[in-house]
C-alpha positions in Angstrom: -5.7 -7.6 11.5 -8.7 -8.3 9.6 -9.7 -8.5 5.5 -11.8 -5.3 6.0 -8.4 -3.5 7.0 -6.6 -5.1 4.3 -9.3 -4.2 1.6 -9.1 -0.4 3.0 -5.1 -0.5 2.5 -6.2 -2.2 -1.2 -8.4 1.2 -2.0 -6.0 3.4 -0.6 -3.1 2.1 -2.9 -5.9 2.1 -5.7 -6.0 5.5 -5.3 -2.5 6.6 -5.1 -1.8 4.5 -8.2 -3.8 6.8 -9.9 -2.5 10.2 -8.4 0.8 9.2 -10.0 2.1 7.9 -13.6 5.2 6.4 -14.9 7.4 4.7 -13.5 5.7 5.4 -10.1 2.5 4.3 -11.1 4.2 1.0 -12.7 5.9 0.6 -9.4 2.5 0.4 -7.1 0.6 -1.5 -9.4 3.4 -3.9 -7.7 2.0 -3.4 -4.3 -1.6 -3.1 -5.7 -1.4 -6.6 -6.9 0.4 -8.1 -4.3 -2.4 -6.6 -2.2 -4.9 -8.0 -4.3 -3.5 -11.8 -4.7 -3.3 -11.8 -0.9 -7.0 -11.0 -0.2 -8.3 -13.3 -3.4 -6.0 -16.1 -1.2 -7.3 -15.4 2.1 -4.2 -15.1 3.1 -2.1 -12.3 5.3 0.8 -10.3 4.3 4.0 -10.9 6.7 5.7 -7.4 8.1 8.2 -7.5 5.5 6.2 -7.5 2.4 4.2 -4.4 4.1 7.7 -3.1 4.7 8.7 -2.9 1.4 5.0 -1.8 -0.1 5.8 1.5 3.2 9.2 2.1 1.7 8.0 2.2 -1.8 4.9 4.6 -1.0 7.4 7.1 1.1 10.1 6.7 -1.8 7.0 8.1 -4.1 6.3 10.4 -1.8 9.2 12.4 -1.8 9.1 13.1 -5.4 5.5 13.6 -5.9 3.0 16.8 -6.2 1.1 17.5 -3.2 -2.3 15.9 -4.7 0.3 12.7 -5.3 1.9 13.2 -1.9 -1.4 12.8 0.1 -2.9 9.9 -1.8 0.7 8.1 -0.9 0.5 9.6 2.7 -3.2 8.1 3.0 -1.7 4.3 1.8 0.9 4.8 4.2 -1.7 5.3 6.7 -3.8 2.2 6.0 -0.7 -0.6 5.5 0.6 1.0 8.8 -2.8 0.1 9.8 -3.2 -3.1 9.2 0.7 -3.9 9.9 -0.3 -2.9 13.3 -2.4 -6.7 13.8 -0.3 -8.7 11.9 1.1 -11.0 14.5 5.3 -11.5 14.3 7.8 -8.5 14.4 
């Protein structure tokens, strides 16, 4: 778990944000500024805040175009990421 892997998961919800609009785009500028409060703190995100930023990005996903699908799929990928170091279950 590091801030470089948490700044990567940052950019990568940036970018889905902006594959997406509505209600969808309202609902990961949630995550995005979560994200965002957490690395301005120094501070870590515990497993079940990135649980509910995965569920909210595959949620997304299933209603999205494919552009929209694989800029979600590629935030999955970085929170899973980073979940993977933070210590706890």
């Amino acid at each position: 778990m590091s801030a470089d892997e948490l700044e990567t998961a940052l950019e990568a919800l940036r970018t889905a944000r902006e594959a997406v609009d509505g209600e969808a785009a309202d609902r990961l500028e949630t995550a995005v500024d979560r994200v965002e409060t957490a690395l301005e703190a120094g501070r870590t995100l515990d497993h079940g805040a990135l649980a509910r930023i995965t569920r909210t990005l595959e949620e997304l996903a299933e209603e999205a175009d494919d552009d929209a699908a694989a800029a979600l799929a590629d935030a999955k990928a970085a929170v899973s990421a980073y979940r993977e170091g933070v210590p706890g279950a």
